[in-house]
The first five atom37 places (N, CA, C, CB, O) and aatype in JSON, in Angstrom:
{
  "aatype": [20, 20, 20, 20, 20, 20, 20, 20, 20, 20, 20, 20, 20, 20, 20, 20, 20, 20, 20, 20, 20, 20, 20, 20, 20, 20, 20, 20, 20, 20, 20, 20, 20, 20, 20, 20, 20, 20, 20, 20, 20, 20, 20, 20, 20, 20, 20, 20, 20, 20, 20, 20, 20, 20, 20, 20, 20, 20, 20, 20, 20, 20, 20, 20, 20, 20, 20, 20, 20, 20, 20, 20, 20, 20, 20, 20, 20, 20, 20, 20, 20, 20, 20, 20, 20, 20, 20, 20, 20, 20, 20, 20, 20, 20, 20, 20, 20, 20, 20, 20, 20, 20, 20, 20, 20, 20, 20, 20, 20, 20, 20, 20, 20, 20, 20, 20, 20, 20, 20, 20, 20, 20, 20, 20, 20, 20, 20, 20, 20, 20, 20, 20, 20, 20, 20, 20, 20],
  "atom_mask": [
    [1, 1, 1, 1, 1],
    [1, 1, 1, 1, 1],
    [1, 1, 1, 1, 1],
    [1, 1, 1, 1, 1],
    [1, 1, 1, 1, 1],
    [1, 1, 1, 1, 1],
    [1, 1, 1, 1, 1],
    [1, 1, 1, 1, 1],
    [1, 1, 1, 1, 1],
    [1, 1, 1, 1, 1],
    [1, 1, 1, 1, 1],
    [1, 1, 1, 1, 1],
    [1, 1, 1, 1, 1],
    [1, 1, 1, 1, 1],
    [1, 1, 1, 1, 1],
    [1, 1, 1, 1, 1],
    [1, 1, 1, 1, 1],
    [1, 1, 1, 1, 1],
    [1, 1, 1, 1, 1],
    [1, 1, 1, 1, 1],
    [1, 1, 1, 1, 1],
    [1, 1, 1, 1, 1],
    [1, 1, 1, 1, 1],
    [1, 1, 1, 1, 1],
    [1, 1, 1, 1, 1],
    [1, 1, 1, 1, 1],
    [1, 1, 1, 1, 1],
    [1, 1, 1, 1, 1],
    [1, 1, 1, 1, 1],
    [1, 1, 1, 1, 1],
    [1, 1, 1, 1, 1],
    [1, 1, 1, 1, 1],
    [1, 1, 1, 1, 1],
    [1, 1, 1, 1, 1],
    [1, 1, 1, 1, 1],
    [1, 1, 1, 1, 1],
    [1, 1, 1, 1, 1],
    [1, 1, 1, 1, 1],
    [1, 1, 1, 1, 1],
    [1, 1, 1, 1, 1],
    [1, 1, 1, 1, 1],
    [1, 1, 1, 1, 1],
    [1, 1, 1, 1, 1],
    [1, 1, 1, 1, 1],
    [1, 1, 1, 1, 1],
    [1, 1, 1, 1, 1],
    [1, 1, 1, 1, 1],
    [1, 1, 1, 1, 1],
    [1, 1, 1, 1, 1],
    [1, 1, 1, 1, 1],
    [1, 1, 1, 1, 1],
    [1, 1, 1, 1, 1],
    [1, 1, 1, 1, 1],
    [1, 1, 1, 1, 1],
    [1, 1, 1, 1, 1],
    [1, 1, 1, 1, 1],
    [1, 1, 1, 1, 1],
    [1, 1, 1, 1, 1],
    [1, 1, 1, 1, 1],
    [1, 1, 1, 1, 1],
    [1, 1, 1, 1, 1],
    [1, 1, 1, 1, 1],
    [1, 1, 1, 1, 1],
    [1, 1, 1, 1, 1],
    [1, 1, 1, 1, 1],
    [1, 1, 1, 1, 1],
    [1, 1, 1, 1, 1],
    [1, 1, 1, 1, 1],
    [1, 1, 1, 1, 1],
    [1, 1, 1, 1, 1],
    [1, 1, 1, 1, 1],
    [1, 1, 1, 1, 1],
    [1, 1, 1, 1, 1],
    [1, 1, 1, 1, 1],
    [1, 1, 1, 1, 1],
    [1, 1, 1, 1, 1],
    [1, 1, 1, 1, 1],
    [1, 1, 1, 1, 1],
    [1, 1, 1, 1, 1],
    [1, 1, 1, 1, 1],
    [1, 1, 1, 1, 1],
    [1, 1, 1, 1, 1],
    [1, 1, 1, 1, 1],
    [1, 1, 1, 1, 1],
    [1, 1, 1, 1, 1],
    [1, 1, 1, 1, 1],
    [1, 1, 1, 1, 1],
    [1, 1, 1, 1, 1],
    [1, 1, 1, 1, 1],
    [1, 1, 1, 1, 1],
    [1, 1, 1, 1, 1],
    [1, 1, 1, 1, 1],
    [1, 1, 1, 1, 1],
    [1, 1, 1, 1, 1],
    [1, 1, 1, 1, 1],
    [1, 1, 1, 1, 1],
    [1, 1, 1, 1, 1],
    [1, 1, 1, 1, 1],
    [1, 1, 1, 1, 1],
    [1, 1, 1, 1, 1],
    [1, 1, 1, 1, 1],
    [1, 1, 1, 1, 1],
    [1, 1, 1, 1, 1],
    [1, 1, 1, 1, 1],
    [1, 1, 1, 1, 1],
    [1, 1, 1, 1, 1],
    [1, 1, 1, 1, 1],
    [1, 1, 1, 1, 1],
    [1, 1, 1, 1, 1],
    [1, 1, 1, 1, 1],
    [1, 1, 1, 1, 1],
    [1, 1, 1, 1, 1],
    [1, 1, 1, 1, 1],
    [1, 1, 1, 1, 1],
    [1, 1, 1, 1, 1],
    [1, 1, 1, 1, 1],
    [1, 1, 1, 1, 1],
    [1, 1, 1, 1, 1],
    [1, 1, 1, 1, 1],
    [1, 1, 1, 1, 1],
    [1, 1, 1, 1, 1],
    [1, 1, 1, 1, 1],
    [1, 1, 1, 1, 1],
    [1, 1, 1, 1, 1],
    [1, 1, 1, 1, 1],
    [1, 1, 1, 1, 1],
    [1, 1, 1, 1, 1],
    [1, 1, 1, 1, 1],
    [1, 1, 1, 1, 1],
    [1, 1, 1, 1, 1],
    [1, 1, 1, 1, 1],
    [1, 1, 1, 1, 1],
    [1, 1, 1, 1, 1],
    [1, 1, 1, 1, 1],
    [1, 1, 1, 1, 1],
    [1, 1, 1, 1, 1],
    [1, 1, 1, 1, 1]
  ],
  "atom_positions": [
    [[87.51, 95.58, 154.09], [88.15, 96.83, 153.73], [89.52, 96.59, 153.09], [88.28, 97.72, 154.96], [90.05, 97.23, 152.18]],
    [[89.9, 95.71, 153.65], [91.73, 95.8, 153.1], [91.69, 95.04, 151.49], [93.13, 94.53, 154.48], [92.62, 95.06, 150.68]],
    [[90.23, 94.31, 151.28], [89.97, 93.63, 149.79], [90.26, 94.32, 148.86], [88.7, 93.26, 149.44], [90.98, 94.14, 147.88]],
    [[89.45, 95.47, 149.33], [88.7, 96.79, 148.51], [90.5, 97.31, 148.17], [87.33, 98.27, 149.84], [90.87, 96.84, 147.1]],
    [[91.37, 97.99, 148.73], [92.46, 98.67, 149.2], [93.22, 97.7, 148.49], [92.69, 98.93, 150.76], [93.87, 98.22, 147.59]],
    [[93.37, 96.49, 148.6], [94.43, 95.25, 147.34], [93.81, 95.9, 146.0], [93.92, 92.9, 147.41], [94.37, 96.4, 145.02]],
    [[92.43, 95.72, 146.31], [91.99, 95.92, 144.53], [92.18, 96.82, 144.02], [90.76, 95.88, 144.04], [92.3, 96.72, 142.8]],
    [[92.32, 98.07, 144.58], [92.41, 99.48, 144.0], [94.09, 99.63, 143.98], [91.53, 100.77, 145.05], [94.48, 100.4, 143.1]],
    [[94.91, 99.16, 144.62], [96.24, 98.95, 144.5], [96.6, 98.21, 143.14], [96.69, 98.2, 145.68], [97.27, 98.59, 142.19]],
    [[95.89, 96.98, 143.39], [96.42, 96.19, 141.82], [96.19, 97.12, 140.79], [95.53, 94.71, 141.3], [97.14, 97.43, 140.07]],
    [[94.86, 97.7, 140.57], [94.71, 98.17, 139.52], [94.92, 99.33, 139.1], [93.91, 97.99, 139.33], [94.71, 99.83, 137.99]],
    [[95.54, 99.92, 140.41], [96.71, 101.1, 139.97], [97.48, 100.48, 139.37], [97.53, 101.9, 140.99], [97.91, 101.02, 138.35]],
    [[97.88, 99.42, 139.65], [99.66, 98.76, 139.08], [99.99, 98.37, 137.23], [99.9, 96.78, 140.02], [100.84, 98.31, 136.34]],
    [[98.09, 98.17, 137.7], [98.11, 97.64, 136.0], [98.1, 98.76, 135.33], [96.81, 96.72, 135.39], [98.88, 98.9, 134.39]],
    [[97.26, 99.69, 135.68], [96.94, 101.18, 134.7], [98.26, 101.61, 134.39], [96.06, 102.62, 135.54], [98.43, 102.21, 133.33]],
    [[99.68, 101.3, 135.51], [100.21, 102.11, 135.22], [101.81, 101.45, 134.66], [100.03, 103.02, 136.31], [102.84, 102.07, 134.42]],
    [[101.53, 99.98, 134.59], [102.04, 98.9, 133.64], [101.48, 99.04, 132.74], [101.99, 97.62, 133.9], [102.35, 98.83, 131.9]],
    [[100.03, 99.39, 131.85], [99.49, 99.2, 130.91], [99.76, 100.58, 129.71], [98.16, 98.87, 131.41], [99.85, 100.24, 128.53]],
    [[99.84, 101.88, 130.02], [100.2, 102.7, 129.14], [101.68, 102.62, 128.4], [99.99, 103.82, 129.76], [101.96, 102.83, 127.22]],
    [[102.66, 102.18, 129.65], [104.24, 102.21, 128.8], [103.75, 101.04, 127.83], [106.0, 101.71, 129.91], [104.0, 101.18, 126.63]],
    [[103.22, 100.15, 128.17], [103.23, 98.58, 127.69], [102.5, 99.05, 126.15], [102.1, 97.21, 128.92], [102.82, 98.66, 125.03]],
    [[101.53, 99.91, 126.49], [100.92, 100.09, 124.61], [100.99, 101.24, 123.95], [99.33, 99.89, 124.32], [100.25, 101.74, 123.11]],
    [[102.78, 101.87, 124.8], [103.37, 102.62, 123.89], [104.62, 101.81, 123.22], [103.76, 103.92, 124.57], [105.55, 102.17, 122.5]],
    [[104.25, 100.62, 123.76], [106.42, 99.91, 123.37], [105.47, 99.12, 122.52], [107.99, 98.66, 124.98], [105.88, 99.23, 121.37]],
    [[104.38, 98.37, 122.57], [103.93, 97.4, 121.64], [102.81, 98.31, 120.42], [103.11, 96.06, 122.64], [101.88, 97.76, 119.82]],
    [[103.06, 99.27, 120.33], [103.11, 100.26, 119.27], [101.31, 100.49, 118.83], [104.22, 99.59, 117.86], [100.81, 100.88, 117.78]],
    [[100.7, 100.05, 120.13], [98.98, 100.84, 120.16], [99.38, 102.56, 120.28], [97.75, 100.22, 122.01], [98.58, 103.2, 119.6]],
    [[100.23, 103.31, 120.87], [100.34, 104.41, 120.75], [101.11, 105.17, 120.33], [100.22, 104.65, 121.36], [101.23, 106.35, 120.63]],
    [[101.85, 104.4, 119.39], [103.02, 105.08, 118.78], [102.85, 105.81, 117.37], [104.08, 104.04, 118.63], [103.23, 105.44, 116.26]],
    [[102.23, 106.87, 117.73], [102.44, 107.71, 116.2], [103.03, 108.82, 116.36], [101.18, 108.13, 115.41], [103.08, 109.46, 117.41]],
    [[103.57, 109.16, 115.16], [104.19, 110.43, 114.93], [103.72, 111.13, 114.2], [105.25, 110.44, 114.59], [103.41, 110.56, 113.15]],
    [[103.36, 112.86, 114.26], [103.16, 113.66, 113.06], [104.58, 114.36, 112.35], [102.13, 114.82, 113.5], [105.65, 114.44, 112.96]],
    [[104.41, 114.72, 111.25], [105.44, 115.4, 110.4], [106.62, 114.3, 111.03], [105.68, 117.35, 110.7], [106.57, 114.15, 112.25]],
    [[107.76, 113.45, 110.21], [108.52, 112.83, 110.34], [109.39, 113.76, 109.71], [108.33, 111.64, 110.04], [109.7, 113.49, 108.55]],
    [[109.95, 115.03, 110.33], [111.18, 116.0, 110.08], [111.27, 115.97, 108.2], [112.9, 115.24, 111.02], [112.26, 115.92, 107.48]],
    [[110.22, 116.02, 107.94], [110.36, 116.53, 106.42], [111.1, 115.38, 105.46], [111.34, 118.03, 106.37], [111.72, 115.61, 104.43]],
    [[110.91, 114.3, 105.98], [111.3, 113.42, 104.93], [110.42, 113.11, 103.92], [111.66, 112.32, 105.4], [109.27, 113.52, 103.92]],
    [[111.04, 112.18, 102.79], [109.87, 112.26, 101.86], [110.36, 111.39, 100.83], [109.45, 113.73, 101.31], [111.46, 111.72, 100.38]],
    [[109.71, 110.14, 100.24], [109.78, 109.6, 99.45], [108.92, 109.14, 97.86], [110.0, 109.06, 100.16], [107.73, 109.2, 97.56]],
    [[109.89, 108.77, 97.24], [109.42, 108.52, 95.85], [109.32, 107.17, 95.17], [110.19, 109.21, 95.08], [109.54, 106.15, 95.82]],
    [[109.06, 107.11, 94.11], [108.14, 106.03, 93.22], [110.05, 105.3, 93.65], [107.24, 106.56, 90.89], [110.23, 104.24, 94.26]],
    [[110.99, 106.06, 93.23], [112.25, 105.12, 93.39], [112.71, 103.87, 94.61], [113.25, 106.12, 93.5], [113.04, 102.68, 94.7]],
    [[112.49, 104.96, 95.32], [112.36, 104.3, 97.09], [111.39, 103.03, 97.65], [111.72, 105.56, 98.07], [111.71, 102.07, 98.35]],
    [[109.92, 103.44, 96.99], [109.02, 102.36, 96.98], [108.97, 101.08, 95.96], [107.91, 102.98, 96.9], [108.78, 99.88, 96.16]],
    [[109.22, 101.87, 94.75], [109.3, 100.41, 93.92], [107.59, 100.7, 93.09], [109.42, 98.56, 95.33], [107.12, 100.1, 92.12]],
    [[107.16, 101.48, 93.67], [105.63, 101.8, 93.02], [105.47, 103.26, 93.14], [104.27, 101.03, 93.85], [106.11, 104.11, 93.77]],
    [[104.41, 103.31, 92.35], [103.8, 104.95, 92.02], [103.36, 105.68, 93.33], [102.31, 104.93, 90.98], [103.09, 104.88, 94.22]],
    [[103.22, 107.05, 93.69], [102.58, 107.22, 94.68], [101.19, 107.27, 94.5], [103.02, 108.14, 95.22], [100.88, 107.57, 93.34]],
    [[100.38, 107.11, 95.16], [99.06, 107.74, 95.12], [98.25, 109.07, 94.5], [98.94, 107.83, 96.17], [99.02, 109.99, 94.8]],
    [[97.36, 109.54, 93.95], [97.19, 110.77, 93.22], [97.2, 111.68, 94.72], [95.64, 110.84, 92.09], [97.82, 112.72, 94.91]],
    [[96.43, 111.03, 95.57], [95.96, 111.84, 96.83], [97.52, 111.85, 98.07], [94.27, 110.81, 97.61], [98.47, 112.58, 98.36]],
    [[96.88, 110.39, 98.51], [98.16, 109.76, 99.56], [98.51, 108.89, 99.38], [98.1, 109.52, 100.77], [97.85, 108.07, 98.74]],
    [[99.99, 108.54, 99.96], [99.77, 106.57, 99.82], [100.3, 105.95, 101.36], [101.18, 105.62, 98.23], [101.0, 106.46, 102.24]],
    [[99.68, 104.73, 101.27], [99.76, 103.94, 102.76], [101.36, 103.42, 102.56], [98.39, 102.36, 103.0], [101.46, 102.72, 101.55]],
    [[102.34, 103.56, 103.13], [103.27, 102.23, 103.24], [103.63, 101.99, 104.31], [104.41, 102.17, 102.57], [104.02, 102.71, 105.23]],
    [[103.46, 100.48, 104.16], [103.44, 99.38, 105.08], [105.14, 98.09, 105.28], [101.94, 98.53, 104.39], [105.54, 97.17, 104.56]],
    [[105.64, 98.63, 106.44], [106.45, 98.2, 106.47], [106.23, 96.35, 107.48], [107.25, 99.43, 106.86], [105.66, 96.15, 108.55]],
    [[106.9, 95.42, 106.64], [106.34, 94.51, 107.35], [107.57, 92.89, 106.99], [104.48, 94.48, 106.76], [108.37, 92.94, 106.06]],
    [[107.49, 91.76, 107.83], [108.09, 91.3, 107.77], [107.35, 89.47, 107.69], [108.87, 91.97, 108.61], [106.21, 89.23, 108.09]],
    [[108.03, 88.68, 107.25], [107.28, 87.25, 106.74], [106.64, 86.79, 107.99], [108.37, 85.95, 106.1], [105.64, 86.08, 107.88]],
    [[107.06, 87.1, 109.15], [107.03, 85.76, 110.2], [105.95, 86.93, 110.85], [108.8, 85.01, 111.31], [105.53, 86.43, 111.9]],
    [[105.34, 88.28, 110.66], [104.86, 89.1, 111.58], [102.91, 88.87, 110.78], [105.9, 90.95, 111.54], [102.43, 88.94, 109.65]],
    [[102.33, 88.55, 112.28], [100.95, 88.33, 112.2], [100.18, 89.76, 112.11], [100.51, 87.46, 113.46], [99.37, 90.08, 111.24]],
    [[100.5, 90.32, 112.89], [99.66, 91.79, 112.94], [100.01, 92.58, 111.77], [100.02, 92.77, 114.29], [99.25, 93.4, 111.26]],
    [[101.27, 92.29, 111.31], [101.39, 92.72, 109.61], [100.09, 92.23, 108.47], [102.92, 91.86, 108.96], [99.42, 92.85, 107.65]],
    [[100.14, 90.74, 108.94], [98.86, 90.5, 107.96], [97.1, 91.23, 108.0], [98.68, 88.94, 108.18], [96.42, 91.57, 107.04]],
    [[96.77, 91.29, 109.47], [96.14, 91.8, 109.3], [95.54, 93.73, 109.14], [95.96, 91.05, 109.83], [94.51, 94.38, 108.93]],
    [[97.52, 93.99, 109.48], [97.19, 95.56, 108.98], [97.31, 95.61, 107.1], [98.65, 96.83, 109.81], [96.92, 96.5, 106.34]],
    [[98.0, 94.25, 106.77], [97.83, 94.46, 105.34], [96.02, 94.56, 104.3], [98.74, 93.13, 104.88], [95.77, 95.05, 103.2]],
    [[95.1, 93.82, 105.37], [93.91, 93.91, 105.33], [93.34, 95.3, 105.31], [93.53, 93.21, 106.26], [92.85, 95.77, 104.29]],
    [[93.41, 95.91, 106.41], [93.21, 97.3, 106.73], [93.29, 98.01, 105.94], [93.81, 97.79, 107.49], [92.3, 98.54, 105.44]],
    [[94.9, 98.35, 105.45], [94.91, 99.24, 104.52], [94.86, 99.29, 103.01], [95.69, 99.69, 104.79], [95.23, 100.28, 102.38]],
    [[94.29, 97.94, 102.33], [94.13, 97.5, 101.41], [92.98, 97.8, 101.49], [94.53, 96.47, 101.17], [92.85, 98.85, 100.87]],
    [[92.04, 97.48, 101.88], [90.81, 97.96, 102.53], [89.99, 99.58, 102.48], [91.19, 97.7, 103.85], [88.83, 99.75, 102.1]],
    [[91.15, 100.88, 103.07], [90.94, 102.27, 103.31], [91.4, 102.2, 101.72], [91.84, 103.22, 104.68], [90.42, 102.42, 101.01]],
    [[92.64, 101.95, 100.94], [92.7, 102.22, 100.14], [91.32, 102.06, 98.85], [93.75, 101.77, 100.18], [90.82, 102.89, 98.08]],
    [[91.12, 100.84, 99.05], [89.54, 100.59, 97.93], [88.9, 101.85, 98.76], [88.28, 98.58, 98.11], [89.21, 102.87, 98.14]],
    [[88.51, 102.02, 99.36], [87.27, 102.86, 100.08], [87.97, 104.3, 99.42], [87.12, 102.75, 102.23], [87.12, 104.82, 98.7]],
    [[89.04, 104.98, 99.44], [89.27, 106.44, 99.24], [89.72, 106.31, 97.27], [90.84, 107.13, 100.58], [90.39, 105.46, 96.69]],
    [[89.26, 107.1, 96.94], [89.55, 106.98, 95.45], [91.23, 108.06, 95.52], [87.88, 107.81, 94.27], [91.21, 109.08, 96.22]],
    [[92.38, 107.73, 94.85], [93.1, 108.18, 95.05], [94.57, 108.04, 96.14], [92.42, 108.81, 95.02], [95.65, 108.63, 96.02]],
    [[94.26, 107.34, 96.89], [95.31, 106.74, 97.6], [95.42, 105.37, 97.57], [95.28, 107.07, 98.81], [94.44, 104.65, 97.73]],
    [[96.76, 104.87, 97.34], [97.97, 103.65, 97.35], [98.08, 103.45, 98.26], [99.24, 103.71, 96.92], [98.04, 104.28, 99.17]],
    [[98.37, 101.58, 98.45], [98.37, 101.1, 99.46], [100.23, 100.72, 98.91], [96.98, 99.93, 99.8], [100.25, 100.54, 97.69]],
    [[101.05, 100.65, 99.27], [101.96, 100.11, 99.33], [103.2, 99.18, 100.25], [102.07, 100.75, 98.98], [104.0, 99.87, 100.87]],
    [[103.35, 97.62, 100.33], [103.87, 97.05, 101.28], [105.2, 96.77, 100.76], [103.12, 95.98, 101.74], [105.59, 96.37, 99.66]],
    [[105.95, 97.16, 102.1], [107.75, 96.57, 101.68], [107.75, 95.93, 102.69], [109.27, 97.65, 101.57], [107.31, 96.34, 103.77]],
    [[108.47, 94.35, 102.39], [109.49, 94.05, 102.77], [110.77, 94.31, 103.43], [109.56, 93.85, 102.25], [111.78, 94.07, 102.77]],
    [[110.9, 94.85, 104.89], [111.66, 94.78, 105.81], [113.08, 94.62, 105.57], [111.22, 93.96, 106.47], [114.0, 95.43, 105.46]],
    [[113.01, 93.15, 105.51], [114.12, 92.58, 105.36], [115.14, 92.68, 104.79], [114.0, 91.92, 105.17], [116.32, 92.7, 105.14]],
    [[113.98, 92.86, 102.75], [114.45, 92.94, 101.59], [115.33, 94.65, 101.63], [113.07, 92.68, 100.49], [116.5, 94.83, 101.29]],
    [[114.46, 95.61, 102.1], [115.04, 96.77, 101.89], [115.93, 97.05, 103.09], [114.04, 97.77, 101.64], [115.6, 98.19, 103.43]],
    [[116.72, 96.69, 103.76], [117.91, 97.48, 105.27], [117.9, 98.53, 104.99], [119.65, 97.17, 105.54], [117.39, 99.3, 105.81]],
    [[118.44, 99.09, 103.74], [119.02, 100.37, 103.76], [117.65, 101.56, 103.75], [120.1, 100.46, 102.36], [117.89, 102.77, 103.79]],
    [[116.63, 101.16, 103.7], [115.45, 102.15, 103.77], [114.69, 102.02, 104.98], [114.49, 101.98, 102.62], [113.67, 102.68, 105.15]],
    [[115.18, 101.09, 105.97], [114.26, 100.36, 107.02], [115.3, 101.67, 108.12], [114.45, 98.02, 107.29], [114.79, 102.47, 108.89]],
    [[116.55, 101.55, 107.89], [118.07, 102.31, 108.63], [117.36, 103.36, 108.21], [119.95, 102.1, 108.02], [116.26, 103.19, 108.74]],
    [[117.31, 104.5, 107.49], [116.91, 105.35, 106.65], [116.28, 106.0, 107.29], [116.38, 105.02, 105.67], [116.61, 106.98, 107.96]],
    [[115.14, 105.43, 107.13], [113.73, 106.03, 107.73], [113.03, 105.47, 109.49], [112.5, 105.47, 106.43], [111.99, 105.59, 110.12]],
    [[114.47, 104.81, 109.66], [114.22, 104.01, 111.5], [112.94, 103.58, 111.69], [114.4, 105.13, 112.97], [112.09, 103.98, 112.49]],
    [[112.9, 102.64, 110.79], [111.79, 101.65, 111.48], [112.76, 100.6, 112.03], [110.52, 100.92, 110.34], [113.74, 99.98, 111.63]],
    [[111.67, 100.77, 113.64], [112.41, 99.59, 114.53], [111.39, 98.41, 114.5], [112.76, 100.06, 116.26], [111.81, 97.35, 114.95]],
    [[110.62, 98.43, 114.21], [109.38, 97.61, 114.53], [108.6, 97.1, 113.1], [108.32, 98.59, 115.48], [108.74, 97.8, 112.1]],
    [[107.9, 96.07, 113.02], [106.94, 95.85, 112.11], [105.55, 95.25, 112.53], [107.51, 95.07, 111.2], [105.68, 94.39, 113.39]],
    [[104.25, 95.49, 112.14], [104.04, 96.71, 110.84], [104.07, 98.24, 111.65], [102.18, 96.48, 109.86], [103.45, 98.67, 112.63]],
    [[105.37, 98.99, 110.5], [104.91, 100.55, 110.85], [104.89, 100.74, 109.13], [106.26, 101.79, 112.01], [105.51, 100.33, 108.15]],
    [[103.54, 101.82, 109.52], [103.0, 102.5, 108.33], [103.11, 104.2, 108.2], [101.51, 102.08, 108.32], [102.9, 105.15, 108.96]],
    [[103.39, 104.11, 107.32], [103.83, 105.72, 106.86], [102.56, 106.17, 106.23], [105.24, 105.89, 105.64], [101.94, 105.22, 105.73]],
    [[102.16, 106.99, 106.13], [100.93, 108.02, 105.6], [101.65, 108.87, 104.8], [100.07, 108.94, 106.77], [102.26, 109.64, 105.54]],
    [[101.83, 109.06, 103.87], [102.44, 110.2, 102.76], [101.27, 111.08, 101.8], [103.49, 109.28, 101.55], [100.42, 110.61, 101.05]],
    [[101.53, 112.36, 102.09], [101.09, 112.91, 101.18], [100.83, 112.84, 99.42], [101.58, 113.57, 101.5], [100.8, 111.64, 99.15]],
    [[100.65, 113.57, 98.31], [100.75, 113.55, 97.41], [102.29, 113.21, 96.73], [100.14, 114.49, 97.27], [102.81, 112.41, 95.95]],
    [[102.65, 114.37, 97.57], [104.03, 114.69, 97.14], [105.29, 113.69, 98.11], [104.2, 116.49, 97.42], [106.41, 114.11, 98.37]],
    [[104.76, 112.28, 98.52], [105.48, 111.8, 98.79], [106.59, 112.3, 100.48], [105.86, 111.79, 97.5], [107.67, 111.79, 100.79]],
    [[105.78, 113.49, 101.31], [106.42, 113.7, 102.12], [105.36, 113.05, 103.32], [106.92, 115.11, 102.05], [104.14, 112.96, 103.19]],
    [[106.27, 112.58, 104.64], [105.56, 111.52, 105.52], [104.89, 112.82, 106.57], [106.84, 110.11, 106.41], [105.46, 113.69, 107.23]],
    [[103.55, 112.53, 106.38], [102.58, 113.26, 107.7], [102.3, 112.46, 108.68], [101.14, 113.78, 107.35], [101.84, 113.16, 109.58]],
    [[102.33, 111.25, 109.02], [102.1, 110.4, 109.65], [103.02, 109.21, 109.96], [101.2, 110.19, 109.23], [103.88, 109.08, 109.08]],
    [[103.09, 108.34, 110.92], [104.03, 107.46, 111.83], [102.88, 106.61, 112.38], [105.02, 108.33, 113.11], [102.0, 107.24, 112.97]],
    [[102.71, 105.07, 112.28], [102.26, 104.52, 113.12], [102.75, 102.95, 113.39], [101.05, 104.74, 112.87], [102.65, 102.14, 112.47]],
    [[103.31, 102.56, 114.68], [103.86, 101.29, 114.72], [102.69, 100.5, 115.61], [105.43, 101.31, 115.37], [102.36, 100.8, 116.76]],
    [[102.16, 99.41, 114.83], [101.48, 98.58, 115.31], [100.36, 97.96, 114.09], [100.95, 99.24, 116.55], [100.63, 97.95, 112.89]],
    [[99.55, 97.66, 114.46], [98.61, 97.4, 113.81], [97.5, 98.04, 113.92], [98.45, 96.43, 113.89], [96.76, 97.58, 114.78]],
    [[96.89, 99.49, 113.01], [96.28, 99.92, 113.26], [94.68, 99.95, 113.07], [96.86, 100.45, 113.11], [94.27, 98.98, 112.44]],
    [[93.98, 100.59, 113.35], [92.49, 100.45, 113.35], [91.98, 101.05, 111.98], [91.8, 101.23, 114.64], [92.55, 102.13, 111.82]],
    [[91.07, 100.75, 110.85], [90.25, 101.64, 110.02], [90.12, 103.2, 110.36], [88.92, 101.08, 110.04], [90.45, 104.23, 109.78]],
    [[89.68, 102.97, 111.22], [89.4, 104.77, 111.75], [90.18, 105.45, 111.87], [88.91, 105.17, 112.92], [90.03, 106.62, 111.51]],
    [[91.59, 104.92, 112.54], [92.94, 105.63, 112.56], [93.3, 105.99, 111.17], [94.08, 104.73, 113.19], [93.32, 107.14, 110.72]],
    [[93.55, 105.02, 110.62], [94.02, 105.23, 108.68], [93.14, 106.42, 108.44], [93.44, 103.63, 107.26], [93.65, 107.51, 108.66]],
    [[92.18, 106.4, 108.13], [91.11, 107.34, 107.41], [91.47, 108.49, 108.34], [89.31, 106.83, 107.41], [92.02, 109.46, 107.81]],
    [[91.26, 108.53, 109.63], [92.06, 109.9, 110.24], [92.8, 110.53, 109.88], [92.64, 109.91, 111.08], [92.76, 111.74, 109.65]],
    [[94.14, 109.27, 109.68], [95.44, 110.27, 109.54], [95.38, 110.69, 107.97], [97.09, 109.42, 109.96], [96.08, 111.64, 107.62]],
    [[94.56, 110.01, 107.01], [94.74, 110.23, 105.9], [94.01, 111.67, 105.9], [94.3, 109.11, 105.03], [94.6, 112.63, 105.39]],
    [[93.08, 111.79, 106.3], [92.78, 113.67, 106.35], [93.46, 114.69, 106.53], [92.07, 114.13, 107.2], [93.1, 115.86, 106.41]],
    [[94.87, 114.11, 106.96], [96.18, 115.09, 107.04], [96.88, 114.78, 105.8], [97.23, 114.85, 108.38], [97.86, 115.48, 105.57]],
    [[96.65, 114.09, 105.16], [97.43, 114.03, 104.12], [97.06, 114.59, 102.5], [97.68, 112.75, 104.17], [97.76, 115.14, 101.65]],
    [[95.41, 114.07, 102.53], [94.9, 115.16, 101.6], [93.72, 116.24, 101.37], [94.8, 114.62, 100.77], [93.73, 116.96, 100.37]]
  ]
}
């Protein structure tokens, strides 16, 4: 009996170590509407998308960057009309300050018009992208 009673204890401990843990390592960190900000071909360095565009904030030494650069290179071939676009971290401070990215990869979802419907820090899933992109066009 007292096995049973450790085990159901531990694994309270973990359940409840495990949600903060994959909201800080950015499995659950999204945001909708980012207070009406909104960027342009100036800011990115590229065109926006006819529909949406992906940007991908990311840094040299970050692994899960590479493979969200997969991902959304990826949703982008698949949707006719949305841009995939990756910055450089580093290179840009004053847009990283800007738009408070604390973390890399976070990806922005932008509408047509260049305003952000979407927030996501981590490395996200296919299904997520294509989700959030249904808010965007």
């Amino acid at each position: 009996m007292t096995g049973l009673v450790l085990s159901v204890l531990v694994l309270t401990a973990a359940r409840s170590h495990g949600a903060p843990q994959r909201r800080r390592s950015g499995r659950d960190r999204v945001r909708v509407r980012d207070g009406g900000k909104r960027l342009g071909a100036a800011e990115l360095g590229e065109g926006l998308g006819e529909r949406a565009t992906l940007v991908q904030f990311s840094s040299a030494f970050c692994a899960p960057c590479r493979a969200t650069r997969r991902v959304l290179t990826e949703v982008a071939a698949m949707i006719p009309g949305v841009a995939h676009v990756e910055i450089d971290a580093e290179q840009h401070l004053d847009l990283v300050r800007r738009l408070d990215i604390l973390k890399t990869p976070t990806v922005l979802v932008l509408d047509a018009d260049g305003h952000i419907v979407r927030r996501a820090i981590g490395q996200p899933r296919t299904a997520d992208v294509i989700a959030a992109l249904g808010e965007a066009v």
